[in-house]
N, C-alpha and C positions, 0 to 999 in steps of 0.2 A: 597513072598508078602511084599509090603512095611510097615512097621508099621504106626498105623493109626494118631500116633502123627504129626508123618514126614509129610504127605499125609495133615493133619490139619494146619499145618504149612507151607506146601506150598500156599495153600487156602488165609492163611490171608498177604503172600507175594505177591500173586495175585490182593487180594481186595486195595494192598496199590498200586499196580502199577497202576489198574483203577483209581484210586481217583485222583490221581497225575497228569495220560496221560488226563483226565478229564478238569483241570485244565492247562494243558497244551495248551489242544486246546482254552481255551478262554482267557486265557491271552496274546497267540500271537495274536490272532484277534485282541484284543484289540490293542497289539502295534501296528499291520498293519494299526488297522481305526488312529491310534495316528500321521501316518506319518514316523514311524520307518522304515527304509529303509531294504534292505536284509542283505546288509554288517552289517548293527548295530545289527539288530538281531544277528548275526553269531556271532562277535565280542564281545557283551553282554553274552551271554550263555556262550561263550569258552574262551573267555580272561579273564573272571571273576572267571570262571571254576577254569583255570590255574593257575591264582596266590591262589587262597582259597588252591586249592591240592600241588602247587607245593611240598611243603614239602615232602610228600605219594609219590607225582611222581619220586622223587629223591630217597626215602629209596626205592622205589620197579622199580627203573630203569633196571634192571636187566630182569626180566619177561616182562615189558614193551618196550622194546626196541630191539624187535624181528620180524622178517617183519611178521610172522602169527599175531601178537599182531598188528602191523601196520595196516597191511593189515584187520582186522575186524575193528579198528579206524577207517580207513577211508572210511570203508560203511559204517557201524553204526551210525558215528558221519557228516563227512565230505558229503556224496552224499545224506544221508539219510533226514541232518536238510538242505540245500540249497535246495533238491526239495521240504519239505514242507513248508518252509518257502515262498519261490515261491508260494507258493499254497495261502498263507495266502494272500499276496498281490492281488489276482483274484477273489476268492471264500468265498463263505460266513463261517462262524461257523458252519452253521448246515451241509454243504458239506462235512467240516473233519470231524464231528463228526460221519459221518456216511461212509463215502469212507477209512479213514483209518485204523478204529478198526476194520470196515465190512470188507475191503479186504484181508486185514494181515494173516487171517486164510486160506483163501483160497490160498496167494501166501507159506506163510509158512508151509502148507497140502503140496502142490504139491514138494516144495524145498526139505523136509524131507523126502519124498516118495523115490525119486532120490538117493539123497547125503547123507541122515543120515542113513535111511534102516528103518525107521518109517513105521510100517505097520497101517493103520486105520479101524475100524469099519466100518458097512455099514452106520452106524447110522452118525456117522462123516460125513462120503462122502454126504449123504443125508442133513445135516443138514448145509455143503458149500455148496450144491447146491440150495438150497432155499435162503439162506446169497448172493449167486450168480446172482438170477432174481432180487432182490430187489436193488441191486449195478447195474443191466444192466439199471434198470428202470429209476433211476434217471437220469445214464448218458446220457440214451435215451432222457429223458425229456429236459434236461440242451442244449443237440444237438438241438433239434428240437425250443427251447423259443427262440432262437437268442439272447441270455444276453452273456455278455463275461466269462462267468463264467468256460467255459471247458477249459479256459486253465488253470486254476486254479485248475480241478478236472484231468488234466493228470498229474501235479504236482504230487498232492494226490496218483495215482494212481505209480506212478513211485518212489516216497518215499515210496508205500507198499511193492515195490519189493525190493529196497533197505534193509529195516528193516526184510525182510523175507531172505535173505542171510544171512543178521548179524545173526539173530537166528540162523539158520541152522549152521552156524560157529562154535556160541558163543558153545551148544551143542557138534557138532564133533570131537573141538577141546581142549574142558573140559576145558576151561579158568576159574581161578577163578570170580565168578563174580564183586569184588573189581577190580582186575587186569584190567581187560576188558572195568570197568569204568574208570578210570586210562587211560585205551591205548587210549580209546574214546577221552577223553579229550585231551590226550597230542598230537593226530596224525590230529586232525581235527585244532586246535590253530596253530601247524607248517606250515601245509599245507594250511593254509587258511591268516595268516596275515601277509604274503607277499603280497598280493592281498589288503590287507585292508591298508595297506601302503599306498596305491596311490589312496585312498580315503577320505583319512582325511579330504580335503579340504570341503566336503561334511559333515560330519559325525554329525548324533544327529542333524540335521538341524530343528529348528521347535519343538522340543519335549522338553515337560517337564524335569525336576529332578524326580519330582514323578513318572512319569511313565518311567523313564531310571532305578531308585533307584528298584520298581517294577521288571522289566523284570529281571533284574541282579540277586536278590535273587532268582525267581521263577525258572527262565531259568538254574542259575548257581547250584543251591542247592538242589530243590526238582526236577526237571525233569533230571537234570542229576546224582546226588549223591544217593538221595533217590530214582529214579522212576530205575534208570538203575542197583543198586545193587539189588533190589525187584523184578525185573521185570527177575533178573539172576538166583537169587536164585530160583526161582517159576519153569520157563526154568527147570534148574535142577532137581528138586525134580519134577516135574509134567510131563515135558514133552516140546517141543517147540511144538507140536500141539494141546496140551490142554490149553495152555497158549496162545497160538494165538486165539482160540476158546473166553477165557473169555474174551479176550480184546475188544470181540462184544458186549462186555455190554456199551460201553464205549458211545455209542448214546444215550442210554435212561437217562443216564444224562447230557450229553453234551448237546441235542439239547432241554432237559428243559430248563437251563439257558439261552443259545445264541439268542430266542427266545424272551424273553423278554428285555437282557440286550442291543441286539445291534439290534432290532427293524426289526429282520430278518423273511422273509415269509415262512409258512408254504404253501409245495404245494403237488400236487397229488402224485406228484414222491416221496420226501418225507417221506411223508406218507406210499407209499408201502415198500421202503426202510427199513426204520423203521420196520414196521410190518416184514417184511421176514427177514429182522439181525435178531430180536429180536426171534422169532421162530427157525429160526437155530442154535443157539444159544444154545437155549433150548434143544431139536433135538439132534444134535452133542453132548452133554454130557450126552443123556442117557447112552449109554454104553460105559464104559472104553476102551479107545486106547491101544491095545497091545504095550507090551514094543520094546524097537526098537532089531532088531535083533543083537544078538552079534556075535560078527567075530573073527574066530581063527588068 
């Protein structure tokens, strides 16, 4: 059995990744409704990323400069933050608030099932499937209003499968979680600003200081430094499907704020949304998720 300090300390590694991924989701809205482009986001989070770490990146080039190390960089970081940020440009705040936290448990359940040997509870599987109609409902609702909004929620939906591999990786392959932030940062900046080279001509067009100064520490500092070592350390100690599970908390405050700050509608779909995360949620952590099975 785990000791209960460890098990308490995963918890409030937990609660600081929701706070974080929280915040995450309304501060890119924010830069989308600001006119922030995709490349500027990308290049804000990661370029700012890199020169803050490069020092780290260089003493721990070693661990990072590994193509398994690469190779979860460039889920985690590179296909993960260009589909949601794609999302940000379509879809409203309360869409991710509730299609990214809500989905992740269910693509990261099935990923671990597979690839890690993560066995689950009934309670688990019951408590994704309910987290499941409420995620169908919206995207029912969102198909049938004719608003442009689904492409914005496959985004969403395609960045949960994304971050649901990384987990499953970050796990398998016992990376340290510092390392991991590190490979993030340094494999998505490589791979990405060649690309943002041949956009300069373009770049930050329209936006603020304030709100470029903004995205850079939020993007660069807390969603990346703070939310991806928290969000490892938890992985670890908890589990990557109990940790995908809490990250359904992550609507009940997300779409409090978004709500009012950016004048967005509450609708039916929504609403069930809501309700069914929030329930399964609940649900899936009655009973503890067996540990994953160990292999000779």
């Amino acid at each position: 059995m785990m000791d209960r300090k460890i098990i308490i300390k995963g918890y409030v590694f937990a609660l600081i990744a929701v706070l974080v991924w929280t915040g995450f989701i309304l501060i890119s809205r924010a830069g989308a409704l600001a006119s922030l482009s995709l490349p500027d986001m990308m290049i804000v989070r990661f370029g700012t990323a890199f020169v803050l770490f490069s020092p780290f990146i260089w003493v721990q080039r070693k661990a990072i400069f590994q193509w398994r190390m690469m190779t979860v960089g460039a889920i985690g970081g590179l296909a993960y933050s260009l589909s949601v940020f794609h999302g940000f440009q379509y879809a409203p705040a309360t869409h991710a608030a509730l299609l990214l936290p809500g989905l992740m448990p269910i693509m990261i359940a099935v990923l671990a099932f597979f690839f890690a040997a993560e066995r689950h509870g009934r309670f688990a599987w019951l408590g994704i499937s309910i987290s499941s109609l409420g995620i169908l409902a919206l995207l029912l609702e969102t198909l049938l209003s004719g608003v442009s909004y689904w492409l914005g929620d496959i985004s969403f939906v395609l960045a949960c499968l994304f971050w649901g591999i990384f987990t499953v990786l970050l796990r398998r392959w016992k990376f340290i979680p510092w390392h991991a932030t590190l490979g993030v940062i340094t494999a998505t900046t490589l791979l990405f600003t060649p690309y943002y080279l041949t956009q300069l001509s373009n770049a930050f067009e329209g936006v603020s200081y304030g709100m470029i100064g903004l995205q850079a520490f939020y993007q660069a500092v807390m969603a990346i430094a703070v939310q991806f070592v928290c969000y490892g350390k938890a992985v670890h100690i908890l589990g990557a499907t109990k940790m995908g599970a809490l990250m359904a908390l992550v609507p009940l405050l997300a779409s409090v704020f978004a709500v009012p700050l950016f004048g967005e509608q509450i609708t039916t779909g929504l609403i069930i949304a809501l309700v069914c995360i929030s329930v399964g949620t609940v649900v899936g952590n009655v009973l503890p998720i067996r540990r994953p099975l160990m292999k000779g």
